[in-house]
C-alpha positions as CSV (number, residue, x, y, z in Angstrom):
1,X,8.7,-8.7,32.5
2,X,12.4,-9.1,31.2
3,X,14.3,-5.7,30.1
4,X,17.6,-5.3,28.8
5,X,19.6,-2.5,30.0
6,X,22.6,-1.2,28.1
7,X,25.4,-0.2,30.1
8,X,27.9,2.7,28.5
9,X,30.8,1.8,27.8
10,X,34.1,2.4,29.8
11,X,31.7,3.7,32.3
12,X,32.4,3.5,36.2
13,X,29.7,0.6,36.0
14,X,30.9,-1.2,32.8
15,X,34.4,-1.7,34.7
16,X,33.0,-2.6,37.9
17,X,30.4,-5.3,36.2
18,X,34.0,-6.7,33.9
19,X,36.0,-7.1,37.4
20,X,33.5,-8.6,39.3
21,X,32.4,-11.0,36.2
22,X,36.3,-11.4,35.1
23,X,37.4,-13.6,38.1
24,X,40.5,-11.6,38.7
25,X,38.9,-10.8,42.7
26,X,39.9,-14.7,43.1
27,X,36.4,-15.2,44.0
28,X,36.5,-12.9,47.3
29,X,34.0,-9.9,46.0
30,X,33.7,-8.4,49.1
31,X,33.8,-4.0,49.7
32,X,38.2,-4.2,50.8
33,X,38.5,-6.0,47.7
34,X,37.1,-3.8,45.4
35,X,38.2,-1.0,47.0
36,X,41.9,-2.4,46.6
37,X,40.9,-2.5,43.1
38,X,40.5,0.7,42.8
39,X,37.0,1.3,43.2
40,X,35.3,3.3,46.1
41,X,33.9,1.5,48.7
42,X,30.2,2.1,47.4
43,X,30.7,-0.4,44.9
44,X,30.0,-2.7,46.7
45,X,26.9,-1.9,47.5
46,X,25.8,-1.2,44.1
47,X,27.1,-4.7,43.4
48,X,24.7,-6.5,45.8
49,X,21.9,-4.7,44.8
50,X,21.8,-5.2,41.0
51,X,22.1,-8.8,42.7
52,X,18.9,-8.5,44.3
53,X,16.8,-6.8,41.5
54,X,18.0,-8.9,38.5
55,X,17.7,-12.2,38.3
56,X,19.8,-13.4,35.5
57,X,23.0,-11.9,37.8
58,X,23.9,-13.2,41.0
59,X,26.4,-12.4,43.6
60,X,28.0,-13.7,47.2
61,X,31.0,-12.8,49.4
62,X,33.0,-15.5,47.1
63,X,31.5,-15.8,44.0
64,X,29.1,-14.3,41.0
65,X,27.3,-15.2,37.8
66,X,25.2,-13.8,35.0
67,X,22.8,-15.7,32.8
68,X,22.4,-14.1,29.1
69,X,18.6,-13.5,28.5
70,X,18.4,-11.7,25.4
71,X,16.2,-13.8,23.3
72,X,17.0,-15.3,19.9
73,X,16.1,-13.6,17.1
74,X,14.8,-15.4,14.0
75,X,15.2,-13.4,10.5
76,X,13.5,-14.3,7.5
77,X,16.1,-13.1,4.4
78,X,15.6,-14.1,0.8
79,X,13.5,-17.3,1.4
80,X,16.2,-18.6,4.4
81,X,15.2,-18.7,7.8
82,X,18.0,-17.2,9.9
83,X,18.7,-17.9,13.9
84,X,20.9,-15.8,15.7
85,X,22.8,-16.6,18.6
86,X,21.2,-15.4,22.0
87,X,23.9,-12.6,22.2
88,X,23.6,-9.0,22.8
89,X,26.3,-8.1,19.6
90,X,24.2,-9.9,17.6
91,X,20.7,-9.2,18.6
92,X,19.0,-6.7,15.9
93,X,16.3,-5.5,16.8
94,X,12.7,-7.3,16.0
95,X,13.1,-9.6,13.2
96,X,11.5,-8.6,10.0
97,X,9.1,-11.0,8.2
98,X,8.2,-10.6,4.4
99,X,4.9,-11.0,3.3
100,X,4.3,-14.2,1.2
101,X,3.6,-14.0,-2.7
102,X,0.4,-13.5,-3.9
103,X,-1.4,-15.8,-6.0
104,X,-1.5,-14.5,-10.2
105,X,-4.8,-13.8,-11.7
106,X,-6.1,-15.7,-14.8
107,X,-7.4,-14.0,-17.9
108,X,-10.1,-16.6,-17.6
109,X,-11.2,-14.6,-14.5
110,X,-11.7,-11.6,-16.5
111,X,-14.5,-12.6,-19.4
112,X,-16.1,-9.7,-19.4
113,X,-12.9,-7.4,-20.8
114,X,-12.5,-6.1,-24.1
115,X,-8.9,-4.6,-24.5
116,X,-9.1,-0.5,-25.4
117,X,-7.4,0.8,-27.9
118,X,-4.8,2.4,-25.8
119,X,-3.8,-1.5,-24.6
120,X,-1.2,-2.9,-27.1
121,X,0.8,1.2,-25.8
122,X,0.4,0.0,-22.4
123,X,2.1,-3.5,-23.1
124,X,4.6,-2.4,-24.8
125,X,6.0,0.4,-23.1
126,X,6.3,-2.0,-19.9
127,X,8.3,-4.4,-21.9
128,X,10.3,-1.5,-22.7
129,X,11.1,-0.9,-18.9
130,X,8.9,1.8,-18.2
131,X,6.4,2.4,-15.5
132,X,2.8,4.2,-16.3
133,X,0.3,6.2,-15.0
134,X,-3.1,6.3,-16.5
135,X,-5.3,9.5,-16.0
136,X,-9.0,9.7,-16.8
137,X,-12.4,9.7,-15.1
138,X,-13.6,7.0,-12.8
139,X,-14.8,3.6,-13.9
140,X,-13.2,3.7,-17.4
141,X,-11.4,0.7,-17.4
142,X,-8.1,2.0,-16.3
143,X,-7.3,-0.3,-12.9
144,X,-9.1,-3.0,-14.9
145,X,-7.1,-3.3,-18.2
146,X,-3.9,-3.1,-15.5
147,X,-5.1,-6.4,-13.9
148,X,-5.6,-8.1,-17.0
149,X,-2.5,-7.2,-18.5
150,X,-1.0,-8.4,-15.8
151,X,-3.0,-11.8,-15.5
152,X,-2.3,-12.2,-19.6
153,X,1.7,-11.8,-18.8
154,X,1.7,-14.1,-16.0
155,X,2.7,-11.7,-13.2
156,X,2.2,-11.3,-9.6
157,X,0.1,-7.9,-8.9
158,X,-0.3,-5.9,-5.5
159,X,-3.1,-3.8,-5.8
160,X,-3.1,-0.5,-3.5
161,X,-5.9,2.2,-2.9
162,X,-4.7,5.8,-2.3
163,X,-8.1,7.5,-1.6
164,X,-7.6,7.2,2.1
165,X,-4.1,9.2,2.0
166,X,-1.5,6.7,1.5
167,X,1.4,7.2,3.9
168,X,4.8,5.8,3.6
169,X,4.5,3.3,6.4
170,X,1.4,1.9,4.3
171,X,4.1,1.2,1.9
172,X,7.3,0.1,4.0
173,X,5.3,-2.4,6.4
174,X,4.9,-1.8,10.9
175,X,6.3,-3.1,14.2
176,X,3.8,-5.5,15.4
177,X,3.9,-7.6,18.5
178,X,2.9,-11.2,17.2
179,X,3.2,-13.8,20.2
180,X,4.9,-11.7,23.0
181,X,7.8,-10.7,19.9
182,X,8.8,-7.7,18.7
183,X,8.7,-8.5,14.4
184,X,8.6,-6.0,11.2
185,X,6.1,-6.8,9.0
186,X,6.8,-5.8,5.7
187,X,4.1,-4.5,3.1
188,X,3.3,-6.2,0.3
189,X,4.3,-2.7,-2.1
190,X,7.8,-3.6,-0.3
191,X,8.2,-7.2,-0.7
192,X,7.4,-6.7,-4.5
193,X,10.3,-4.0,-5.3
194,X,12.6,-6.6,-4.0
195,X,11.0,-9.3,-5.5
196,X,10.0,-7.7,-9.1
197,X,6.6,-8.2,-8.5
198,X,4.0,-5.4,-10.4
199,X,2.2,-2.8,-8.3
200,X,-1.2,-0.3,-9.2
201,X,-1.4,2.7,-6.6
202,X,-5.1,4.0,-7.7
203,X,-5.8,7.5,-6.7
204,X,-2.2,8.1,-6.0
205,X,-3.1,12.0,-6.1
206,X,-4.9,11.5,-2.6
207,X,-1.6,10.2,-1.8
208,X,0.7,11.7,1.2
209,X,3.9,14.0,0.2
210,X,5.8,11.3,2.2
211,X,4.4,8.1,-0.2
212,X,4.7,10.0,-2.9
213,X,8.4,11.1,-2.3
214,X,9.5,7.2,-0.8
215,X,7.7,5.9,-4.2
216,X,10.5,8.8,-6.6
217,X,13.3,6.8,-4.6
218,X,12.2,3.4,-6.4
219,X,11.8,4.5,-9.9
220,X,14.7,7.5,-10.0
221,X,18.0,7.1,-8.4
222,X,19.2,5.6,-6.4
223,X,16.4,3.0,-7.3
224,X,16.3,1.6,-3.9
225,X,13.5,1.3,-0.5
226,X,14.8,1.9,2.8
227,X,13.0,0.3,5.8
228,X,13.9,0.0,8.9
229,X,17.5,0.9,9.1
230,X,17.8,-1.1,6.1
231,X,18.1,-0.8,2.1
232,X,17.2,-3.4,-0.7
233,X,17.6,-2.6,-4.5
234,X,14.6,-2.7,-6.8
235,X,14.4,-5.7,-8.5
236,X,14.5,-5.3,-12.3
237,X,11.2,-6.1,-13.0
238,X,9.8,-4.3,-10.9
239,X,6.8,-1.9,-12.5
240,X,4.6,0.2,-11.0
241,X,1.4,1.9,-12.8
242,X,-0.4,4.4,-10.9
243,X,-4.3,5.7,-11.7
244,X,-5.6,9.0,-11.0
245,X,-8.8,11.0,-11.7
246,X,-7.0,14.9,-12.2
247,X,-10.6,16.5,-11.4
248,X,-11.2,14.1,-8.6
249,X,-12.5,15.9,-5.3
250,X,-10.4,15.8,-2.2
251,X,-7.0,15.6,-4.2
252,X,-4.2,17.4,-5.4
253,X,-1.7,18.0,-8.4
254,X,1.1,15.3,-8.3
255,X,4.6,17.0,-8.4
256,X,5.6,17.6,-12.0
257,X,9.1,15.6,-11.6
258,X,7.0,12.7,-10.1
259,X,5.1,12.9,-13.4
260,X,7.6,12.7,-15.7
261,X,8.8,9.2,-14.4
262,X,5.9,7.6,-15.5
263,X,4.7,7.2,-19.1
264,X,1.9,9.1,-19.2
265,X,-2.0,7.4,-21.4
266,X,-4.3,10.0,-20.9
267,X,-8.3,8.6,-21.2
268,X,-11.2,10.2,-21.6
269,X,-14.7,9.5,-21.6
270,X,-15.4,6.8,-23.5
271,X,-17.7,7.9,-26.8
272,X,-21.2,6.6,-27.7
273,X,-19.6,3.4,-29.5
274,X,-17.1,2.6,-26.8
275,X,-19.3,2.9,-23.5
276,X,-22.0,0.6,-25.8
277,X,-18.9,-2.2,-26.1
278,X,-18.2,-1.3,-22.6
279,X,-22.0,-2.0,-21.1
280,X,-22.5,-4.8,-23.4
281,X,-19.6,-6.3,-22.0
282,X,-21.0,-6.0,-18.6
283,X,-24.1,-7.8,-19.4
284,X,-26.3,-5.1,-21.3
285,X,-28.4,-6.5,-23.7
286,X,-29.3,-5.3,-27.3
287,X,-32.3,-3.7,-26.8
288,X,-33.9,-0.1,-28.4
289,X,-34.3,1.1,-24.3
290,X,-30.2,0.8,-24.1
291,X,-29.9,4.3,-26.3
292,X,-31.4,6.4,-23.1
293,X,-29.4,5.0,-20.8
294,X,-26.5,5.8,-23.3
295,X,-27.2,8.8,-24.3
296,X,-28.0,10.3,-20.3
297,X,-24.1,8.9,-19.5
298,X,-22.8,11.1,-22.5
299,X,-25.1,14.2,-22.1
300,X,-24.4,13.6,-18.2
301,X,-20.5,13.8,-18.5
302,X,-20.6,16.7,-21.2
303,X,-22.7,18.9,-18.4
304,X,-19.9,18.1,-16.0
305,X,-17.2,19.2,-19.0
306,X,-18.9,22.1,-19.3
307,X,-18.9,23.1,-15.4
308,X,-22.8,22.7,-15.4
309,X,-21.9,20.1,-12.3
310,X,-19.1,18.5,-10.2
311,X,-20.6,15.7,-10.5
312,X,-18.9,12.7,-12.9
313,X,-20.9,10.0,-14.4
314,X,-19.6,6.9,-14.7
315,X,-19.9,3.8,-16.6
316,X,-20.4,2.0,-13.6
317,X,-23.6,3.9,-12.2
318,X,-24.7,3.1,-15.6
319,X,-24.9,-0.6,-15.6
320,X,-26.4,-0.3,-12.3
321,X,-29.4,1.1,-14.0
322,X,-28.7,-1.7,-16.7
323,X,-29.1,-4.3,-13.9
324,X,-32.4,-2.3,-12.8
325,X,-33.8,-3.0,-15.9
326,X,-32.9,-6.3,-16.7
327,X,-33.2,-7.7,-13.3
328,X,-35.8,-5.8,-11.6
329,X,-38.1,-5.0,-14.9
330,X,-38.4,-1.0,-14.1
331,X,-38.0,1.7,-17.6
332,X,-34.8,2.7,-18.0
333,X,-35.6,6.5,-17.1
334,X,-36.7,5.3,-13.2
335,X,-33.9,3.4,-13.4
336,X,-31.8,6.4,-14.0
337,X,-33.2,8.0,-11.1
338,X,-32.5,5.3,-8.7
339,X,-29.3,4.0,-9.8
340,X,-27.1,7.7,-10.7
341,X,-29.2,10.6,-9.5
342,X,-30.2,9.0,-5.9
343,X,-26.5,8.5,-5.1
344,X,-25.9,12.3,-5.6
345,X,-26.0,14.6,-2.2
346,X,-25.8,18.0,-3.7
347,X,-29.1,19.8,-4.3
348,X,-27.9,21.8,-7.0
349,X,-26.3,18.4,-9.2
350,X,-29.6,16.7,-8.8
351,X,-31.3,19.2,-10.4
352,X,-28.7,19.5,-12.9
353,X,-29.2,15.5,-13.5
354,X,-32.8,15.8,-13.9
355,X,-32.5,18.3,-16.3
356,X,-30.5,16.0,-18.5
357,X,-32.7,13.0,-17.0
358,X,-36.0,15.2,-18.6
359,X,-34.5,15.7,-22.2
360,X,-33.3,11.9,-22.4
361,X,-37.3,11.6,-21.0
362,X,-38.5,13.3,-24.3
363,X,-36.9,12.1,-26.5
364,X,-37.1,8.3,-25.4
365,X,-41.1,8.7,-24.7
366,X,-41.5,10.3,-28.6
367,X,-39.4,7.5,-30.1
368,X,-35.6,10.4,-30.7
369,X,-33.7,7.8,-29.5
């Protein structure tokens, strides 16, 4: 295994290693000659014996030479592929490699959107320069009308969860050894503030203190990322949107300054017409059994607004009881039961669910609905 040792400077070994490597002992490197140097007599011991553990530096009675092993370093900078000379000056540390750019989406990928009514804000506040943050429940649409916005405007989009406690280094990139090298991998959240590329942070209230204050530094002064020992400038199109569910479990209230950098669409739970468009646009047919499973997600998320539950229904446990029905064949109330309330843990919101589940029940079975 090759290490590198760094010698002080001006040090009693740094001069000894420039006389014996400068030629000026006229090749005689022996203990009277260094001690007529000015150098105790001990010096030439310590001479021989870096001699025999190192083998890039070799010395005799008459002569001495050293062999520069310090690896080249390659460093990938805007696109260009860098090499550095093999010398200590100008070796940096590992060599940091940016991630490459990842492919645009197609609106053609995304049939099955219909644009809310809060779009056309959205669009136009980015082409104003601003970044948003979209707060509602889960499964809304929020990350979804993000993606599509960003498909229909032709722009590169890193997507990045938060729900695990995003860090900073999740957002700066690692050290990793790749092929016995020391190299910086950048993250992709990186790469795209120097690039302009868009980025979605869902959940960013799970988010660490650290993410969330490295994340201020690129959208308030001095609008710059710092990574290892280095700084890049946010590219001017850069835009960042973050999503967040304020009554989400397990998080916390994002720092009011943070807040105010972003510009704010607030969502709620979509009403009887709007989570109809939304499930129909899913696949739900146009059948009379559609109105319970309808009317359970709105009677569901009004027990939870009135603090009858933690719970929060959501449009997508709903069109898993859609596909129950229209896949499997079962009645829309058993599918209920299977699909939202047999994903719940807690005793006590089960039996809140089945109180709402036994009302949709009546009113389905006697023709209410």
């Amino acid at each position: 295994m090759a290490k590198t040792f760094r010698v002080k400077e001006e040090s009693s070994l740094d001069k000894l290693l420039d006389l014996v490597l400068s030629g000026e002992l006229d090749g005689d490197i022996t203990q009277k000659a260094l001690y007529e140097s000015g150098f105790t007599y001990n010096s030439a011991w310590m001479v021989f014996e870096l001699s025999r553990m190192c083998d890039n530096f070799m010395v005799s009675k008459h002569s001495s030479s050293y062999v520069d092993v310090v690896p080249s370093t390659t460093v990938i900078q805007d696109s260009e592929v860098i090499t550095t000379e093999s010398t200590q000056s100008q070796y940096d540390g590992p060599s940091v490699l940016w991630p490459e750019t990842p492919i645009v989406n197609d609106v053609d990928d995304m049939p099955w959107f219909r644009r809310p009514s809060w779009y056309n804000r959205m669009a136009a506040m980015i082409q104003a320069g601003k970044n948003i943050s979209l707060a509602g429940p889960p499964g809304i649409g929020k990350s979804s009308a993000v993606e599509y916005l960003a498909a229909e405007q032709g722009k590169v989009l890193v997507n990045i969860s938060a729900d695990a406690g995003l860090r900073r280094r999740d957002l700066t990139g690692n050290v990793e050894l790749i092929d016995s090298h020391t190299q910086f991998q950048v993250a992709e959240y990186l790469a795209a503030v120097r690039n302009g590329w868009w980025v979605k942070i869902d959940e960013v209230n799970a988010a660490e203190p650290d993410a969330l204050m490295y994340l201020n530094s690129q959208i308030a002064p001095p609008y710059s990322a710092s990574f290892y020992g280095k700084s890049v400038k946010r590219h001017p199109d850069f835009r960042l949107f973050v999503t967040y569910n304020p009554g989400l479990v397990g998080t916390k209230p994002l720092p009011p300054a943070f807040k105010d950098r972003f510009f704010p669409i607030k969502l709620d739970f979509p009403n009887e017409a709007q989570l109809r468009r939304m499930l129909e646009a899913n696949g739900m047919s146009d059948a009379n059994w559609t109105s319970a499973i309808i009317k359970f997600g709105l009677e569901a998320w009004q027990a939870h607004m009135n603090g009858r539950m933690r719970y929060q229904i959501t449009p997508r446990r709903l069109m898993d009881a859609v596909d129950l029905v229209q896949l499997v064949g079962e009645g829309p109330i058993q599918a209920l039961e299977q699909a939202v309330i047999a994903a719940v843990d807690s005793h006590a919101e089960v039996k809140a669910l089945e109180q709402v589940l036994s009302s949709i029940k009546q009113a389905f079975e006697y023709g209410r609905l």
